[in-house]
N, CA, C and O atoms as a Tinker XYZ file with bonds, in Angstrom:
   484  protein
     1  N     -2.373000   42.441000   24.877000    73     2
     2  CA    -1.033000   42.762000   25.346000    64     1     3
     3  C     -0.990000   44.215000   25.765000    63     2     4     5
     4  O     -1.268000   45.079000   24.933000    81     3
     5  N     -0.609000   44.587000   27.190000    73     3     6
     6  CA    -0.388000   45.837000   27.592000    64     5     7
     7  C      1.145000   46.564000   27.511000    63     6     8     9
     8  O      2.120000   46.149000   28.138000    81     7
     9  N      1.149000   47.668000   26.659000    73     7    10
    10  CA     2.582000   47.964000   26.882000    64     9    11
    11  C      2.814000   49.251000   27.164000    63    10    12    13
    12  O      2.509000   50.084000   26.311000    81    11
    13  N      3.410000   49.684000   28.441000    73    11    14
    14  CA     3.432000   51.233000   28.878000    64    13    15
    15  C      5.411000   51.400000   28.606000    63    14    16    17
    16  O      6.449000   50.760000   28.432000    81    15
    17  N      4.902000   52.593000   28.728000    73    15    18
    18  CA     6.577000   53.365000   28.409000    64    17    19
    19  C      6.884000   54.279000   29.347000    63    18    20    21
    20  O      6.095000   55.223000   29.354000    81    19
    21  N      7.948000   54.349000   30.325000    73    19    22
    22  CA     7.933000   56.011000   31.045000    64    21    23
    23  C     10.034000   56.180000   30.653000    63    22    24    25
    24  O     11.047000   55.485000   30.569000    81    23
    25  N      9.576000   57.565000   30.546000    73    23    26
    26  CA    11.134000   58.050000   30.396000    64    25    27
    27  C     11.444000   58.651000   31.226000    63    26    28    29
    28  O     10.478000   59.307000   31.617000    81    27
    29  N     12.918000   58.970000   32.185000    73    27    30
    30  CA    12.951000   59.817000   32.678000    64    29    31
    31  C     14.145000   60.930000   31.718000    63    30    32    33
    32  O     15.010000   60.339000   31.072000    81    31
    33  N     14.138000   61.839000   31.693000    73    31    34
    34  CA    15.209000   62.891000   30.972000    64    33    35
    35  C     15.886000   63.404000   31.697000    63    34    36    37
    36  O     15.631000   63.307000   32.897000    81    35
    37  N     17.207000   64.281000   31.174000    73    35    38
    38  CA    17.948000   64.958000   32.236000    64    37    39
    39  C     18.005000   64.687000   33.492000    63    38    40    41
    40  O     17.481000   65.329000   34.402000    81    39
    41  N     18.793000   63.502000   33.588000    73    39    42
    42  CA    19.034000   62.852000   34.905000    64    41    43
    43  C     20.475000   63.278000   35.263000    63    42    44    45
    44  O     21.246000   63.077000   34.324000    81    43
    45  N     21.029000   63.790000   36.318000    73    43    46
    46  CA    22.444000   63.963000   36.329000    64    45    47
    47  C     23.486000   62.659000   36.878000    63    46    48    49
    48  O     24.464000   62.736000   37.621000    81    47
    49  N     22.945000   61.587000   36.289000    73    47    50
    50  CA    24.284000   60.513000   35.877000    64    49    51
    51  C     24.738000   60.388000   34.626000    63    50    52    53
    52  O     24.182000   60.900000   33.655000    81    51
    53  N     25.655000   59.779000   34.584000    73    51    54
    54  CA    26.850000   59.344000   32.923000    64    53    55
    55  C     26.023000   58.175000   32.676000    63    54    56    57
    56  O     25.485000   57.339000   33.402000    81    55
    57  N     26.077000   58.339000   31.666000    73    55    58
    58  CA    25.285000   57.401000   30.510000    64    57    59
    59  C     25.903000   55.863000   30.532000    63    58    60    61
    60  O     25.197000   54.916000   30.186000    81    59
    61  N     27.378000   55.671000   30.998000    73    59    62
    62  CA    28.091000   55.125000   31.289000    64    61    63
    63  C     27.766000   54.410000   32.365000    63    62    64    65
    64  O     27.904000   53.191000   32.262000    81    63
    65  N     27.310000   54.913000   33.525000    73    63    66
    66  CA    27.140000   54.298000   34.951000    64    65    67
    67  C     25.658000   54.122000   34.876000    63    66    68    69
    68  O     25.198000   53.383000   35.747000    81    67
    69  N     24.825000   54.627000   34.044000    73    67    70
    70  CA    23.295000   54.494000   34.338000    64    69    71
    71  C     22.935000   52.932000   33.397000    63    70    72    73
    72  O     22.077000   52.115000   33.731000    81    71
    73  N     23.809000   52.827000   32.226000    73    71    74
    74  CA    23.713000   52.022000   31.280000    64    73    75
    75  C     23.938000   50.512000   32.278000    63    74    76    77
    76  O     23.083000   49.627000   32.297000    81    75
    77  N     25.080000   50.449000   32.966000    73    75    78
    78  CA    25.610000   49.640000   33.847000    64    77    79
    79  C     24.073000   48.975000   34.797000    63    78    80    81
    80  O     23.596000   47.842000   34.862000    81    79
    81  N     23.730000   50.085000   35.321000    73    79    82
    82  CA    22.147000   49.370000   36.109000    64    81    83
    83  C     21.167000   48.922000   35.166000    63    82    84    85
    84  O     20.690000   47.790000   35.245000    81    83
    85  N     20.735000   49.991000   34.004000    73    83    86
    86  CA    20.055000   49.266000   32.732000    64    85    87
    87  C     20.095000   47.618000   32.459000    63    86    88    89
    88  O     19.272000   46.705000   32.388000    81    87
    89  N     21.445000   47.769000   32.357000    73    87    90
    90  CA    21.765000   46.519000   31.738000    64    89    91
    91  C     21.658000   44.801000   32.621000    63    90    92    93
    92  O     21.866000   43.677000   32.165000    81    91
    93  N     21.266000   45.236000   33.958000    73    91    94
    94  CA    21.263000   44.105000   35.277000    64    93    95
    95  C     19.731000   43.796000   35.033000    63    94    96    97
    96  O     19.193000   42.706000   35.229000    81    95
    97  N     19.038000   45.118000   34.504000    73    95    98
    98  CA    17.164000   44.838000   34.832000    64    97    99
    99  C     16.554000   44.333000   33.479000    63    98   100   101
   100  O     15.512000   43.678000   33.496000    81    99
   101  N     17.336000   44.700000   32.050000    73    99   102
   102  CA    16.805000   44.330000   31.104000    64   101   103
   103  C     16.127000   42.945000   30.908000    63   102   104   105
   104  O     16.791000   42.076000   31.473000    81   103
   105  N     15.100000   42.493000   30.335000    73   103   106
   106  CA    14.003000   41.214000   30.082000    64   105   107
   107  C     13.883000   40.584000   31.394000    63   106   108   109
   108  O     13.713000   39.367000   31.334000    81   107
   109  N     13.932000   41.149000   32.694000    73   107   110
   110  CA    14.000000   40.392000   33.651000    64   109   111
   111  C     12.151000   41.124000   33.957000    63   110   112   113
   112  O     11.768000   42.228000   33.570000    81   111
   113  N     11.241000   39.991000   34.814000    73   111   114
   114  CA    10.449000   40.564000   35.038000    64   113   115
   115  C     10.414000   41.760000   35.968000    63   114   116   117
   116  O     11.321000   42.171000   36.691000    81   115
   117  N      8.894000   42.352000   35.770000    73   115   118
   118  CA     9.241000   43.750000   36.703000    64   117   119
   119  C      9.283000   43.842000   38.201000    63   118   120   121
   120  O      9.806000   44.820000   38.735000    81   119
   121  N      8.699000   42.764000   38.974000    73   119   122
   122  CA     9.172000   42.625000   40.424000    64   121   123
   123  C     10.448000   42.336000   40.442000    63   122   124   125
   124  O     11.262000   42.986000   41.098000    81   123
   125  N     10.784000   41.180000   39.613000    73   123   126
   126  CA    12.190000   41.015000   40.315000    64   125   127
   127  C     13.430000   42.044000   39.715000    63   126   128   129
   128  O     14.596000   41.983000   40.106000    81   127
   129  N     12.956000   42.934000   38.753000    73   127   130
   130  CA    13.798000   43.848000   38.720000    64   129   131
   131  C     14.044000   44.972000   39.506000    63   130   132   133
   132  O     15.166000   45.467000   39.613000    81   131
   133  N     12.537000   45.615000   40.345000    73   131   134
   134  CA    12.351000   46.551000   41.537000    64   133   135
   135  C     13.195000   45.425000   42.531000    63   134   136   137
   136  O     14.106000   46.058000   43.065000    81   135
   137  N     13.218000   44.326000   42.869000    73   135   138
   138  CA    13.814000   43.841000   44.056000    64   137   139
   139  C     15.654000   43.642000   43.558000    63   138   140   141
   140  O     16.545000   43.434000   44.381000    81   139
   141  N     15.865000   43.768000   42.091000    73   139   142
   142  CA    17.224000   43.912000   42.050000    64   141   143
   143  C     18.087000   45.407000   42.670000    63   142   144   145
   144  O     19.082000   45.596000   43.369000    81   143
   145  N     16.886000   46.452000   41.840000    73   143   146
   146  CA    17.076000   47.667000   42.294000    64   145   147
   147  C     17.174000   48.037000   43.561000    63   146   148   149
   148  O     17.881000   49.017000   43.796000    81   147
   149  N     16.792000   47.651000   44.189000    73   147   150
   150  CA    16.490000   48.115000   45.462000    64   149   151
   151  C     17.644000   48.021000   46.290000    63   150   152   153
   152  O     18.009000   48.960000   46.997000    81   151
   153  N     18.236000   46.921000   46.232000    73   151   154
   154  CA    19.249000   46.488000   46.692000    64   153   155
   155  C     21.176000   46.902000   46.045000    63   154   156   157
   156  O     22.241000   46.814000   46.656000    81   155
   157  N     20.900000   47.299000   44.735000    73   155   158
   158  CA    21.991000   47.624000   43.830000    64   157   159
   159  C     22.761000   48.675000   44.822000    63   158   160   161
   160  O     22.208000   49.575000   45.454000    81   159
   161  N     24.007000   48.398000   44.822000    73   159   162
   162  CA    24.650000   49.675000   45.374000    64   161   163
   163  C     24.944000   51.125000   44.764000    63   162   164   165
   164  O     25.313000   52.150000   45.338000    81   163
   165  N     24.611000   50.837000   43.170000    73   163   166
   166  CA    24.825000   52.133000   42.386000    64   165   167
   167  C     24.186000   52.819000   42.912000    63   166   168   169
   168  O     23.235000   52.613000   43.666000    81   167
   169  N     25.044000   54.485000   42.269000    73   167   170
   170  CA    24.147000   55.351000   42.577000    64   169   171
   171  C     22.858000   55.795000   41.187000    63   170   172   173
   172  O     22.111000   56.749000   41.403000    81   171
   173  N     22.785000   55.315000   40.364000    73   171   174
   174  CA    21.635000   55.563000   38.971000    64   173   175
   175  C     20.592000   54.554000   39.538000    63   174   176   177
   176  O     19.464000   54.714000   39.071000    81   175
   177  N     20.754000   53.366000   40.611000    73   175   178
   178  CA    19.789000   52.546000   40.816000    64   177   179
   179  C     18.422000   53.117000   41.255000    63   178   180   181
   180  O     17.363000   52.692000   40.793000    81   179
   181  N     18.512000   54.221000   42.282000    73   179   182
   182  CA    17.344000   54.542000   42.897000    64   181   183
   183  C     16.353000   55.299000   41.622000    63   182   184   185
   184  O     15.123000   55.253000   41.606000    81   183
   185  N     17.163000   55.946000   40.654000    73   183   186
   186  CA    16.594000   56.864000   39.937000    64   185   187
   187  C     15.432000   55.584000   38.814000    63   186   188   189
   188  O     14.237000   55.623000   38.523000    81   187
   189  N     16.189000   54.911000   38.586000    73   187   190
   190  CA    15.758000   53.639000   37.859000    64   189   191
   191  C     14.635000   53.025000   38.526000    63   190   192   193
   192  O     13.508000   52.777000   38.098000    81   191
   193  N     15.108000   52.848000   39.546000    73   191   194
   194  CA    13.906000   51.949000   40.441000    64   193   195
   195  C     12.735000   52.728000   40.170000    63   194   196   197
   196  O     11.751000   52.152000   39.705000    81   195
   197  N     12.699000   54.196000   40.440000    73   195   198
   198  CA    11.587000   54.886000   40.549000    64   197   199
   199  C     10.945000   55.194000   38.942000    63   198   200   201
   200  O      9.776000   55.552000   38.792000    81   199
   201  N     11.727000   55.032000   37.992000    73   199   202
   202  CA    11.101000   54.870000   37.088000    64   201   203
   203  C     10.486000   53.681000   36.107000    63   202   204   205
   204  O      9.863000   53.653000   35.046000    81   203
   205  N     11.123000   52.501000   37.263000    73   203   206
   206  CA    10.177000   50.976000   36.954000    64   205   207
   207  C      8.765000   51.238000   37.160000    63   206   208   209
   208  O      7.816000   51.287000   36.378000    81   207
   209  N      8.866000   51.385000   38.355000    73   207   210
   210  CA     7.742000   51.898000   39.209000    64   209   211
   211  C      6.937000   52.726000   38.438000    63   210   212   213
   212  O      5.880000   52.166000   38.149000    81   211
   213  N      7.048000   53.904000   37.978000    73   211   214
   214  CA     6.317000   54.321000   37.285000    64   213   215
   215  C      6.030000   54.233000   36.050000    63   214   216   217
   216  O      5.388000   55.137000   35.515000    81   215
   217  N      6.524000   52.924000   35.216000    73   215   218
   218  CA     6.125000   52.439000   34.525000    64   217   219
   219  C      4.901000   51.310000   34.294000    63   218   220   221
   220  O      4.086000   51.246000   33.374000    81   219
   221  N      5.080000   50.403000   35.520000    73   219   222
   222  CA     4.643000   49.918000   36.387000    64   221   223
   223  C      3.053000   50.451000   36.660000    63   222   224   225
   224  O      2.105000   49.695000   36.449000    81   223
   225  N      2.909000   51.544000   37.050000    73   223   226
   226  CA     1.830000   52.418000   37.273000    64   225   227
   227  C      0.966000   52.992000   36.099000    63   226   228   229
   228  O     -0.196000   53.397000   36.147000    81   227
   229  N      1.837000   52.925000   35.014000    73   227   230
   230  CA     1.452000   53.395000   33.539000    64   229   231
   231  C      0.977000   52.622000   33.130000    63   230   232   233
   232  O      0.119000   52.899000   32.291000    81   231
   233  N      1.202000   51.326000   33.424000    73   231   234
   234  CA     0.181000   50.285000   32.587000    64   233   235
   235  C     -1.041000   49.644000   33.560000    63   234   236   237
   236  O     -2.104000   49.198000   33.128000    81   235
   237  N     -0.788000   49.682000   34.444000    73   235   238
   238  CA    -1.718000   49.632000   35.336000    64   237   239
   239  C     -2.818000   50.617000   35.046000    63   238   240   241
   240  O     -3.941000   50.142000   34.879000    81   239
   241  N     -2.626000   52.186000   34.944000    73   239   242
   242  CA    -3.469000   52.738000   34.453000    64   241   243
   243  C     -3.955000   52.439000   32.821000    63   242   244   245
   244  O     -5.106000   52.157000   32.487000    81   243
   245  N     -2.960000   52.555000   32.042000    73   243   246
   246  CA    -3.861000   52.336000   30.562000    64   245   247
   247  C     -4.314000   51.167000   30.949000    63   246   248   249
   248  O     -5.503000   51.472000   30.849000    81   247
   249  N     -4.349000   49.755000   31.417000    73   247   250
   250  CA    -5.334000   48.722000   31.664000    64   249   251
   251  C     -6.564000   48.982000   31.964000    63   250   252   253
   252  O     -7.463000   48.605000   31.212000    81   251
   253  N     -6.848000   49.731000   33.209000    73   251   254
   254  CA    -7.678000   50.250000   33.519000    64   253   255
   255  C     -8.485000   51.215000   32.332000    63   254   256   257
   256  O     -9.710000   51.093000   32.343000    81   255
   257  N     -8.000000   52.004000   31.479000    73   255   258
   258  CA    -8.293000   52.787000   30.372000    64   257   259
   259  C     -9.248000   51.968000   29.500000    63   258   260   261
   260  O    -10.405000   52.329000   29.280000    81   259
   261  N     -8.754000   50.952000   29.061000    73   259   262
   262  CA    -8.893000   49.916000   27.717000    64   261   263
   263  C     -9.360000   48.704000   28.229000    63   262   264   265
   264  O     -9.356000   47.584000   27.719000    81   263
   265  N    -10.013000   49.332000   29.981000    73   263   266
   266  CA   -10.787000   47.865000   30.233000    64   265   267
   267  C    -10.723000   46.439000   30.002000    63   266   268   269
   268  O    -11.645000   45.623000   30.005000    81   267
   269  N     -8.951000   46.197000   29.714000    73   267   270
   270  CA    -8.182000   44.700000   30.113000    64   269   271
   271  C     -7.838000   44.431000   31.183000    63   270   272   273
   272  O     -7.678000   45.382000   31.948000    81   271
   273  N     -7.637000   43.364000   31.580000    73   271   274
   274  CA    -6.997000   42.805000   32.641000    64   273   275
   275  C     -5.941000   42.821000   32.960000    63   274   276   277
   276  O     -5.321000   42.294000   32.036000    81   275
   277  N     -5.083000   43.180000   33.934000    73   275   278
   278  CA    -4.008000   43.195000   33.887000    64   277   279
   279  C     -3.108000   42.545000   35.547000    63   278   280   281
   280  O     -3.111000   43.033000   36.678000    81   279
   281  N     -2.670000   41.732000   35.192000    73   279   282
   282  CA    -1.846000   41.039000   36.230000    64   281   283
   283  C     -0.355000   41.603000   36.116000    63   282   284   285
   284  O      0.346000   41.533000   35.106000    81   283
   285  N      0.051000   42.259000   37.518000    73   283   286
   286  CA     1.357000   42.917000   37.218000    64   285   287
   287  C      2.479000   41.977000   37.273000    63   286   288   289
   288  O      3.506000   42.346000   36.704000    81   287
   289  N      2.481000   40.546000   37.994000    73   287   290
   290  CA     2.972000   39.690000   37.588000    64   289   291
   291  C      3.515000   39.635000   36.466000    63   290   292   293
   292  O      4.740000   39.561000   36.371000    81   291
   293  N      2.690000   39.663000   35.377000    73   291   294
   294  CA     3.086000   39.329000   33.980000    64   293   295
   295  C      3.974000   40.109000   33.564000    63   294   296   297
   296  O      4.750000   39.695000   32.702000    81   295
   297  N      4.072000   41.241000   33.992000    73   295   298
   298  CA     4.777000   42.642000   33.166000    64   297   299
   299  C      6.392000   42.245000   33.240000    63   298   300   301
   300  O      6.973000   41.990000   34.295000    81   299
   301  N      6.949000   42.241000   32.045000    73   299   302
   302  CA     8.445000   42.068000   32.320000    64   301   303
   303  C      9.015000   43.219000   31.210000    63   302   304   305
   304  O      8.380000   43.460000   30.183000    81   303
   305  N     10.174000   43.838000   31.511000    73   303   306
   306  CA    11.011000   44.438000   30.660000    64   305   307
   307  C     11.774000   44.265000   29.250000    63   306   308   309
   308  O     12.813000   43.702000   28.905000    81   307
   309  N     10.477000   45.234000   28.400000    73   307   310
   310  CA    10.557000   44.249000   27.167000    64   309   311
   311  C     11.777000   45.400000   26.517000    63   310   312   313
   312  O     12.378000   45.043000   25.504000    81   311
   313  N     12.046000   46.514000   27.020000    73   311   314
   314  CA    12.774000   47.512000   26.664000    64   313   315
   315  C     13.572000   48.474000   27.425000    63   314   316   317
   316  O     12.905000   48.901000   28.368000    81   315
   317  N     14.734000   48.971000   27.375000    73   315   318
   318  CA    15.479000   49.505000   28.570000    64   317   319
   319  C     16.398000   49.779000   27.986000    63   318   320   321
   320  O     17.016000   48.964000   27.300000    81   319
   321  N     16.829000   51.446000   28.167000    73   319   322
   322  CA    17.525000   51.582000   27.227000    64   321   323
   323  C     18.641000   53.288000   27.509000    63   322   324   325
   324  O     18.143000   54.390000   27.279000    81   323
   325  N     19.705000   53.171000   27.875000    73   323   326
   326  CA    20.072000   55.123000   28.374000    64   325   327
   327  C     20.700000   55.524000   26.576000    63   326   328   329
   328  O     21.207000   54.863000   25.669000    81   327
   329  N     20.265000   57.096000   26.796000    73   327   330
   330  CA    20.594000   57.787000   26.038000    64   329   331
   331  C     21.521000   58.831000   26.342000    63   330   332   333
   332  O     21.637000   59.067000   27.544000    81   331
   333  N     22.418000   59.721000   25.321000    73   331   334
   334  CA    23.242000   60.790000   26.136000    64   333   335
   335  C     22.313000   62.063000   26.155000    63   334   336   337
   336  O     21.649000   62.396000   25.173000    81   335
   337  N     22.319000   62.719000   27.299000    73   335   338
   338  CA    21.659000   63.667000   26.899000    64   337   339
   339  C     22.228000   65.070000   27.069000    63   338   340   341
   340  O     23.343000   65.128000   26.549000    81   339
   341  N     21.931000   65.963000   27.496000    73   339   342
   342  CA    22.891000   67.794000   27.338000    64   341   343
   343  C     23.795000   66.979000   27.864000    63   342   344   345
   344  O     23.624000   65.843000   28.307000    81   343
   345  N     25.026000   67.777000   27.778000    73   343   346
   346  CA    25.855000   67.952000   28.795000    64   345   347
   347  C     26.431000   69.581000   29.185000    63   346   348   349
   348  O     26.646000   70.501000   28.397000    81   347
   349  N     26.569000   69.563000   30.520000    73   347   350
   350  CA    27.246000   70.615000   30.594000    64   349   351
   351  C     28.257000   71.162000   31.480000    63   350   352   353
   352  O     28.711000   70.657000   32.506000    81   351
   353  N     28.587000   72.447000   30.843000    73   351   354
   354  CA    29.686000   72.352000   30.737000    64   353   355
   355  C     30.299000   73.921000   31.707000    63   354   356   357
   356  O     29.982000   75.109000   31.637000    81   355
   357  N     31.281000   73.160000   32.553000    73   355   358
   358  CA    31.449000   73.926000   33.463000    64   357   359
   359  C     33.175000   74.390000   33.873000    63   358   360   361
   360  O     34.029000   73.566000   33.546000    81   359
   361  N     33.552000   75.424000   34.431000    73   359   362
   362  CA    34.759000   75.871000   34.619000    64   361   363
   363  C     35.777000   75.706000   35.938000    63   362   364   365
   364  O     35.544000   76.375000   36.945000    81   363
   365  N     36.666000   74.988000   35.901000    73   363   366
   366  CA    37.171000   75.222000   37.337000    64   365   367
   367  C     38.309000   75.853000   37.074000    63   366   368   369
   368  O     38.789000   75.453000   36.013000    81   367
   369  N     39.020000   76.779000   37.666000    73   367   370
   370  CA    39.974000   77.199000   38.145000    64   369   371
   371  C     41.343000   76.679000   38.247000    63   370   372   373
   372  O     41.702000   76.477000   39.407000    81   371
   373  N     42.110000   76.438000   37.426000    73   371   374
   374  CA    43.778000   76.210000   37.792000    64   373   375
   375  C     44.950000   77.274000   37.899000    63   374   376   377
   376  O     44.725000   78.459000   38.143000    81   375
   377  N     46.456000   76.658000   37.661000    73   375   378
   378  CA    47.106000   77.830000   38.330000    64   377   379
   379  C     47.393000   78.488000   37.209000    63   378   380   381
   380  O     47.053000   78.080000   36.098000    81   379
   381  N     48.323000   80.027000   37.506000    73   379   382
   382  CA    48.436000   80.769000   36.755000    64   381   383
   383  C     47.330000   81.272000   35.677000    63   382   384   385
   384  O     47.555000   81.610000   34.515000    81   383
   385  N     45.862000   81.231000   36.463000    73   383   386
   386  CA    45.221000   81.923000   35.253000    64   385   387
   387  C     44.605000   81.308000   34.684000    63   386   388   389
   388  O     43.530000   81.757000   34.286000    81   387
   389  N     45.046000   79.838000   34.344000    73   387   390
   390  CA    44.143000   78.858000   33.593000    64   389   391
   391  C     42.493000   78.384000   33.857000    63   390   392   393
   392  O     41.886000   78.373000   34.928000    81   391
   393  N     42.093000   78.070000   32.739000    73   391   394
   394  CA    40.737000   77.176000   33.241000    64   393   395
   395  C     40.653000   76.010000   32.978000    63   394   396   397
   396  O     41.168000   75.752000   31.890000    81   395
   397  N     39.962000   74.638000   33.811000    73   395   398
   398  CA    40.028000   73.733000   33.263000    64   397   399
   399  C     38.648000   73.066000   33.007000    63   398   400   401
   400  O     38.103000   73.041000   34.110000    81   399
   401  N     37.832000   72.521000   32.095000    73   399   402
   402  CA    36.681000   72.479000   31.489000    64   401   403
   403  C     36.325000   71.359000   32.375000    63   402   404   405
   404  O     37.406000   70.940000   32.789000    81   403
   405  N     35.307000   70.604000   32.921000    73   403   406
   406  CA    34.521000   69.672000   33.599000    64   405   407
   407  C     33.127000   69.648000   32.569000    63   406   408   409
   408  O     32.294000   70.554000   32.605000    81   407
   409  N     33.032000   68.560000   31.728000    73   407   410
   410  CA    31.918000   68.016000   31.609000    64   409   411
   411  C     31.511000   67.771000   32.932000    63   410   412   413
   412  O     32.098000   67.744000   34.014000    81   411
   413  N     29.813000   67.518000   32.390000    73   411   414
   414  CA    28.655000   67.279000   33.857000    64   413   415
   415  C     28.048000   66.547000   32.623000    63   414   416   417
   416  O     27.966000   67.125000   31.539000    81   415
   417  N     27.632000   65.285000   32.802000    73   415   418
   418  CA    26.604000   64.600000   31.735000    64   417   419
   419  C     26.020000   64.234000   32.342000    63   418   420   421
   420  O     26.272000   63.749000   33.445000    81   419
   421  N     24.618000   64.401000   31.584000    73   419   422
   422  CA    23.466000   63.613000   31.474000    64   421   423
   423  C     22.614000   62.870000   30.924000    63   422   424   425
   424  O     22.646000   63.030000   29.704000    81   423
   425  N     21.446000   61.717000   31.432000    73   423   426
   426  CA    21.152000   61.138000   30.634000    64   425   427
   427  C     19.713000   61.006000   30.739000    63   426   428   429
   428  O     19.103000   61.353000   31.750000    81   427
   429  N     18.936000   60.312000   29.303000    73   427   430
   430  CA    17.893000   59.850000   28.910000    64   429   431
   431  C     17.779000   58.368000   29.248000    63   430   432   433
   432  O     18.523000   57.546000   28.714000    81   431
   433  N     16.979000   58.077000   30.008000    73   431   434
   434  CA    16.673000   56.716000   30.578000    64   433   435
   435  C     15.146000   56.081000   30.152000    63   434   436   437
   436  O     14.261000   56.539000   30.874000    81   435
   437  N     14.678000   55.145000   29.152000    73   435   438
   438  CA    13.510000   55.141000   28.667000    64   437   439
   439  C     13.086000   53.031000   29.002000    63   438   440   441
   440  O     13.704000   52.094000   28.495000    81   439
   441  N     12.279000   52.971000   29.659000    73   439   442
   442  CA    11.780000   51.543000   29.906000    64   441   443
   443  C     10.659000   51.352000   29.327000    63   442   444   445
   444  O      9.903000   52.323000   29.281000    81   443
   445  N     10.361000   50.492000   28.921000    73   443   446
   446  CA     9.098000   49.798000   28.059000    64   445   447
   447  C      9.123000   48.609000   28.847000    63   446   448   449
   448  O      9.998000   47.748000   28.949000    81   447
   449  N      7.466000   48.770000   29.643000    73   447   450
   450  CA     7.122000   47.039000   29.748000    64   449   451
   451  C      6.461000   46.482000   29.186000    63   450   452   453
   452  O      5.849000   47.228000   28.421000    81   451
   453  N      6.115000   45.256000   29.074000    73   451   454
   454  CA     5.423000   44.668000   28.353000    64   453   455
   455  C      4.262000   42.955000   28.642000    63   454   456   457
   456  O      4.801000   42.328000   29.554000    81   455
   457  N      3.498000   42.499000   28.337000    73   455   458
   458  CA     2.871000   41.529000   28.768000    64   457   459
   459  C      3.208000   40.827000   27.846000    63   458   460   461
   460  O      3.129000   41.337000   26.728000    81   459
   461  N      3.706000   39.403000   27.961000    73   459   462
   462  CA     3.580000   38.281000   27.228000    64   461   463
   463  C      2.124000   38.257000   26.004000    63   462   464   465
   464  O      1.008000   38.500000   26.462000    81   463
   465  N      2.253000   38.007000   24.763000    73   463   466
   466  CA     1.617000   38.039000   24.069000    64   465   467
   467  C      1.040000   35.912000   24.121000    63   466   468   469
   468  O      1.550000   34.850000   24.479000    81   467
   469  N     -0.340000   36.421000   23.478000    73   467   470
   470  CA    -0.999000   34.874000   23.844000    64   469   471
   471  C     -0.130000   33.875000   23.966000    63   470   472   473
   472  O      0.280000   33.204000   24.913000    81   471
   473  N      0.105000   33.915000   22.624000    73   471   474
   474  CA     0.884000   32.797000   21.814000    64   473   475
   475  C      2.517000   32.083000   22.520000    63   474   476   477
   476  O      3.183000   31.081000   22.260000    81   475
   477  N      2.644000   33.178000   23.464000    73   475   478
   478  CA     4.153000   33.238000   23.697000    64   477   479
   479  C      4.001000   32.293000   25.245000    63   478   480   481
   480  O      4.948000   31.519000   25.388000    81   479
   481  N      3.063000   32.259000   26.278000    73   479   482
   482  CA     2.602000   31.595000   27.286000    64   481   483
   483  C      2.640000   30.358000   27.578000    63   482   484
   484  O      2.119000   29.953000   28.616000    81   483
């Protein structure tokens, strides 16, 4: 069983709207989740897509590492998951003097794929 992990960090979407695309690709295999992505109108989709993909690529390489076989077919999304990450925090300008605070959040985006184990086939 091959299982790669890629994270991306400090992404500048809401954990809120990134969770939303997360949640369309989870246990779905990994082509047809790049072909969900691709097409998603969000804006966290592209960031996602590119980190299927390079998950994708991560196990492809450790396969290659550990001299298994690896059919990317098989690979489906055994994990997917946003986290909150900094946020920050910024000032705008109102009247008389005031300031008014604007969060900016960001997030931790972490995918795990995975190969069907023997038994499970």
């Amino acid at each position: 069983m091959v299982e790669s992990v890629a994270r991306l960090r400090h992404i500048r979407v809401t954990p809120m709207k990134a969770r939303r695309v997360v949640n369309m690709i989870r246990g779905k295999q990994a082509a047809e989740a790049l072909a969900i992505l691709k097409f998603a109108p969000q804006g966290a989709s592209e960031p996602v897509y590119k980190l299927v993909a390079s998950a994708i690529a991560n196990a492809r390489v450790k396969a290659d590492k550990d001299n298994q076989f690896l059919d990317e077919q098989d690979l489906y999304i055994a994990k997917a998951y946003v986290d909150e990450g900094a946020t920050l925090k910024r000032f705008q300008p109102r009247a008389q003097g005031r300031a008014f605070q604007i969060l900016k959040r960001t997030s931790h985006i972490t995918v795990v794929l995975a190969t069907p184990e023997e038994g499970t086939k």
